[in-house]
C-alpha positions in Angstrom: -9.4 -20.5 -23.6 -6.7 -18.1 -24.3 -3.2 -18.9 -24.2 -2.8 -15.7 -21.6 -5.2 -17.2 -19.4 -3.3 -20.8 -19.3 -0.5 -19.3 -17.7 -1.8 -15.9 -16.0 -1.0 -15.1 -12.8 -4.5 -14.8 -11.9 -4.7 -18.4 -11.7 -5.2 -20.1 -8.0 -8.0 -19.5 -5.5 -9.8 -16.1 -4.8 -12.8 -15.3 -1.6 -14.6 -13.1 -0.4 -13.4 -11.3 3.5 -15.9 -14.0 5.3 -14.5 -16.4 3.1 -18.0 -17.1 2.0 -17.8 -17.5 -1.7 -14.7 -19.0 -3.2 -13.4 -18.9 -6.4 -11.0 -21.5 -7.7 -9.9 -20.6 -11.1 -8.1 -23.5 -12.9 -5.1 -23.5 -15.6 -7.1 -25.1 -17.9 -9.3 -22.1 -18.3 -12.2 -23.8 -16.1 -13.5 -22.1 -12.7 -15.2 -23.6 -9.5 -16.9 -21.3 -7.8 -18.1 -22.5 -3.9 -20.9 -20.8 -1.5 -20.7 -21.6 2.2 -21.2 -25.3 2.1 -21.3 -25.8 -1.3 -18.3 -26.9 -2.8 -19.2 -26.6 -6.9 -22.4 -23.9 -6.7 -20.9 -22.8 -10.0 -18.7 -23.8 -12.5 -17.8 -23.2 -16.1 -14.7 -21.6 -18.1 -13.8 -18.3 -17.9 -10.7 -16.2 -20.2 -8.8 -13.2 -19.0 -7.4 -10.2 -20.8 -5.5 -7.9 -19.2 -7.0 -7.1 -16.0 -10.8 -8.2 -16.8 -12.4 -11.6 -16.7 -15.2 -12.7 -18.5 -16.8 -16.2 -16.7 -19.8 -19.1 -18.7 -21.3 -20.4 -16.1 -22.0 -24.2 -17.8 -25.3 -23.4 -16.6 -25.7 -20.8 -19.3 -25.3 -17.3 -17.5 -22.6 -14.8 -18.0 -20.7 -12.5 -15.8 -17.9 -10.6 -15.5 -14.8 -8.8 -13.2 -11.9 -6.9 -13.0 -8.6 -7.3 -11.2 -7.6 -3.9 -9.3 -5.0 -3.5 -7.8 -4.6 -7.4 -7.0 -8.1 -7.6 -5.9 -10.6 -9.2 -7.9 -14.3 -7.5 -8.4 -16.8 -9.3 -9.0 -21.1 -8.8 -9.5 -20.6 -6.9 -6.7 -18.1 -9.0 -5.0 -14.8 -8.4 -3.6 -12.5 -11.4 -3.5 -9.1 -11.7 -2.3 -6.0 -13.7 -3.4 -6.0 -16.9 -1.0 -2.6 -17.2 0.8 
């Protein structure tokens, strides 16, 4: 984990418009990420710099994003800032 990622404003819970897929990404450098009923499909740790995220899935995969404009991209995704 970086240190910028402890503290980044980034930090809190992201989903998609249908509020489908939902990513929770921890302090600690940790993400949650749920699909319609299922609350931990994914999880693993994930650092930011600058604007990108890179995500491990504890599972072994990899994957990556970009925030834009407050908006976070994702494998195709888009995913809001949850109020």
């Amino acid at each position: 984990m970086t240190g910028e990622t402890a503290g980044h404003s980034y930090v809190g819970m992201w989903v998609t418009g249908d509020d489908l897929i939902r990513h929770e990404l921890l302090p600690n450098g940790r993400y949650v990420e749920a699909r319609g009923n299922r609350e931990s499909a994914y999880q693993g740790r994930y650092e930011i710099t600058g604007n990108h995220i890179q995500y491990w899935d504890d599972t072994g995969f990899t994957a990556d994003g970009d925030f834009i404009d407050g908006v976070l991209h994702h494998a195709g995704m888009i995913l809001y800032r949850d109020q």
